[in-house]
C-alpha positions, 0 to 999 in steps of 0.5 A: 318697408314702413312701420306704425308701431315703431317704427344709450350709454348706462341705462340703455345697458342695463335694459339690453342686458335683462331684455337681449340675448346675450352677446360676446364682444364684437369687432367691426371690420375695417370699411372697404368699399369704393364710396366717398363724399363724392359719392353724395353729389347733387340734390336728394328728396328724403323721408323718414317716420317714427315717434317723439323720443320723449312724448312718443308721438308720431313724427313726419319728416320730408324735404330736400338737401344739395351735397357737393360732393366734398363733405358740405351740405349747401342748402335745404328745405323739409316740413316736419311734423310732430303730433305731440307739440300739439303744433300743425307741420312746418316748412324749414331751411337748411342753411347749410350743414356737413357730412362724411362717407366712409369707404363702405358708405355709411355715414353721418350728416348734420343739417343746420336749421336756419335760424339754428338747431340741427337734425343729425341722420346716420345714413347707407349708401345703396349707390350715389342715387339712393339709399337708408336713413335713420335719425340719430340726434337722439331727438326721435327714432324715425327712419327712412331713405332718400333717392336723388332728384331730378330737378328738371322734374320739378313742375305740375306736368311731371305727375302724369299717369297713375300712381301707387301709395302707400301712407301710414302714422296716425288718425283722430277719426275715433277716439282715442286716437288709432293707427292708419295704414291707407294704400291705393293708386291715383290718376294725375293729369299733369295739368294739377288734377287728381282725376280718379283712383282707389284705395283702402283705409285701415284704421282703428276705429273700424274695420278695413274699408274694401276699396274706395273710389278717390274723388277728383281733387288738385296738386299744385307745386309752390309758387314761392320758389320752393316748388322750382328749387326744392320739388315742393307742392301740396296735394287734396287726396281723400280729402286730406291735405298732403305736401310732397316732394318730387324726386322725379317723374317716377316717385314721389314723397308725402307727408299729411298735414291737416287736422284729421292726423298725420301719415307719412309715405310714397307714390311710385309710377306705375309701368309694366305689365299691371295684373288686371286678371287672376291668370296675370298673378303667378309664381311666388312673393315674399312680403312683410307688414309691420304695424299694430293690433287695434286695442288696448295699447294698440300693441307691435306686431309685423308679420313675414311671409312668402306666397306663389300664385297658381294664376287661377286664384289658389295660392300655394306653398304658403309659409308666414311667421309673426311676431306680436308683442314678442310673441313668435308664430311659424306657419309652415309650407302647405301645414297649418292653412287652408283656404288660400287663394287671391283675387285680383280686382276686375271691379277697379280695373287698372288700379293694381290692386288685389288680395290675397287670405288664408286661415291659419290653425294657430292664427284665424283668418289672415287677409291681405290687399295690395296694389302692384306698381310694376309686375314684379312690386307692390305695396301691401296692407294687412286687412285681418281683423284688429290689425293695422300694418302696412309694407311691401310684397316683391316677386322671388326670383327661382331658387335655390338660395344659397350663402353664396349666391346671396353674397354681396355688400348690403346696407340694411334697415331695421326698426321696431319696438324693444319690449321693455316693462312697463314701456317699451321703447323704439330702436332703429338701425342703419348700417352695411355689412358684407355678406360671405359665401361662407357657413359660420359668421358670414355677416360682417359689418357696422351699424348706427342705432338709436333705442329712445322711449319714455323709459329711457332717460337722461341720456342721448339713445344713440350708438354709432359705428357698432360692430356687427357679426352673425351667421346666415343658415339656410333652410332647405332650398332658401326660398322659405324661412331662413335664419339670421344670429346676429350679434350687435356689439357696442358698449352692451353687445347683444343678440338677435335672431331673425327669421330671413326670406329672399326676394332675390339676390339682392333684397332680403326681408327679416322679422324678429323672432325673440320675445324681446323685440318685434324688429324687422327691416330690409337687407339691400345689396349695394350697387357701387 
């Protein structure tokens, strides 16, 4: 999932102290797991999006790094992008750098700039393919992932077919200056040409455009070397200009570098069977969007919620919870909605793309568009009135959910905004934990975090290798909005409530719901 409104020592514990739930001391477990530093072999494409931690602008990073396998980063290459230097992305090498892997992998590792400076990332491990990242130089909150290349890929004919994107960050179409959020599907040829597609822009400046038709434009891979050694190239969508890097024929990463804004994101190939009618969409989704409520100071709102298609355009069993500004919102199961129903897109046949509404009696309309890549996974953006927010929507697989058939050792991701006045501030998180079959403190594990804003001075925002314990509760069966009490320990600990739904026994979607924060990510079961 991806955010826009995002998304340390003594004064970071007098903020936790007066804005989190208290917590008692915490004591991480000791890592155990069958990763190391050869699990981080090879050459891996990364992304990752937040905001300046001293100016609070957008920034966008995208690039390429070689580990060896034995703690040393060989070579690298990104374009970064921060709006508030009032300066257009730059492309810069890595020369060479070090990391460590835990037994449990989670890590750290530092990248030298050639020419100097570094950028220093906390990262998870899902596998020795891909995994979770945060920043944690206490220079900007971003987060993101990586997945590991496939060099071979690395030409114009490797991006053939259709692909689903999903970009999100900032436009200077209005003034002020907004969030966007732009989803959709495009058609490569494999010989340097965009042929066609559609998307769907949500920008502050006016309301959610309904699907555009995507004009014929180019990509081209760079000629200087960085395209054949790093996946490099640049790419006109829509008429903006993007620079990417390939991690294969499957999935590709975007950053937008022109005048108009800067957004960051992926395509993803789409394969399987592509709903192309209503009677193709049926069983149940859970989805989660974060983002911002166009306005004002453009407030943090993210919403979470699990819906079932009936194949013939109703939705049922609808349950939705939000949290805007620290203010919390449930929808229950078939109470509270009506007018729930979806369509898929007949106009825009093949595009992926179809949407969903309710109107809630608490809430007003709600109203979603999305564009699936496999049958079973899609990218969505919230198209309700005033809100600008994006995410992901994954097919839940049959319940009952139970703590112990959720078991497993996960690495999660969550980031947000800790509602402090009269700034608030970002705070992302990356870590891993084991989750136990058992009822009380049945989550266990460790963390790295960065809580960085403009009220937060003087000192770095980051916290490494904090202790992390709490209770996952069912509710009812699981499908629907379960509960997580987790205690975050370092030199303040603090607690957090989350609501939780299950996609399936290795994907969990979680929103906060105290009135401090608006902090919500993703908990991935480790394959390793």
């Amino acid at each position: 999932m991806k955010r826009m409104a995002l998304p340390i020592a003594a004064v970071l514990a007098c903020f936790l102290a007066a804005c989190s739930g208290s917590g008692s001391s915490v004591t991480p477990p000791p890592p155990s797991g069958n990763f190391s530093n050869a699990s981080l072999s090879g050459q891996y494409a990364f992304s990752m999006s937040g905001r300046n931690g001293s100016t609070g602008g957008f920034v966008g990073r995208i690039g390429s790094f070689s580990a060896d396998g034995n703690g040393h980063i060989t070579s690298g290459l990104e374009d970064v992008l921060d709006l508030s230097s009032g300066q257009p992305a730059s492309t810069v090498t890595f020369s060479d750098g070090a990391y460590q892997i835990q037994s449990n992998g989670r890590g750290v590792a530092t990248f030298n700039v050639t020419g100097g400076g570094t950028l220093q990332i906390s990262l998870s491990l899902k596998s020795n393919t891909e995994g979770l990242l945060i920043q944690t130089d206490g220079v900007a909150s971003a987060s993101g992932n990586f997945e590991l290349q496939t060099p071979a890929k690395f030409s114009n004919n490797a991006m053939l077919g259709k692909y689903v994107f999903d970009f999100s960050g900032i436009s200077f179409a209005g003034s002020p200056p907004s969030v966007v959020s732009t989803v959709g599907e495009f058609a490569a040829d494999g010989n340097g040409n965009v042929t066609s597609g559609t998307l769907d822009i949500n920008d502050g400046s006016f309301n959610p455009s309904g699907a555009i038709g995507v004009s014929p434009s180019s990509y081209l891979l760079d000629t200087n070397g960085n395209g054949t050694n790093f996946g490099r190239g640049t790419m006109v969508l829509n008429g903006k200009t993007y620079a990417f890097f390939i991690v294969d024929n499957t999935r590709i990463k975007f950053l937008e570098e022109d005048a108009t804004g800067g957004s960051e994101g992926e395509a993803f190939a789409q394969s399987g069977a592509i709903p192309v009618q209503n009677s193709d969409l049926k069983g149940s989704f859970v989805f989660l969007t974060g983002g911002a409520v166009a306005g004002g100071n453009f407030g943090p709102i993210a919403r979470l919620g699990r819906m079932t298609a009936d194949g013939s355009g109703g939705v049922n069993t609808l349950v939705f919870d939000q949290n805007e500004d620290g203010n919390n919102t449930h929808v229950s199961a078939n109470s509270g909605s009506s007018n729930a129903v979806y369509a898929i897109d007949t106009a825009n046949a093949g595009s992926g793309r179809g949407t969903f509404s309710f109107h809630s009696s608490s809430l007003g309309d709600i109203s979603y568009v999305f564009y699936f890549y496999s049958p079973t996974r899609a990218v969505i953006q919230d198209a309700s009135l005033k809100v600008i927010a994006d995410g992901a929507m994954l097919a839940q697989a049959s319940g009952p959910f139970t703590t112990s058939n959720v078991a497993g050792n996960f690495i999660f991701d969550w980031n947000g905004l800790q509602l402090v006045n009269p700034s608030p501030f970002d705070e992302t998180f990356v870590g891993q934990a084991v989750q136990s079959g058992s009822g009380n403190n049945n989550l266990r594990g460790q963390a790295d975090f960065a809580e960085l804003g403009l009220t937060v001075i003087s000192t770095s925002g980051v916290t490494l290798n904090a202790a992390i314990s709490g209770t996952l509760t069912m509710n009812g069966d699981g499908t629907q909005d379960n509960t997580y009490k987790i205690a975050v320990g370092g030199s303040s600990p603090f607690t957090v409530n989350f609501k939780a739904y299950i996609a399936d026994s290795s994907n969990i979607l979680v929103i906060c719901y105290d009135g401090n924060r608006t902090t919500s990510g993703v908990q991935i079961q480790q394959t390793q």
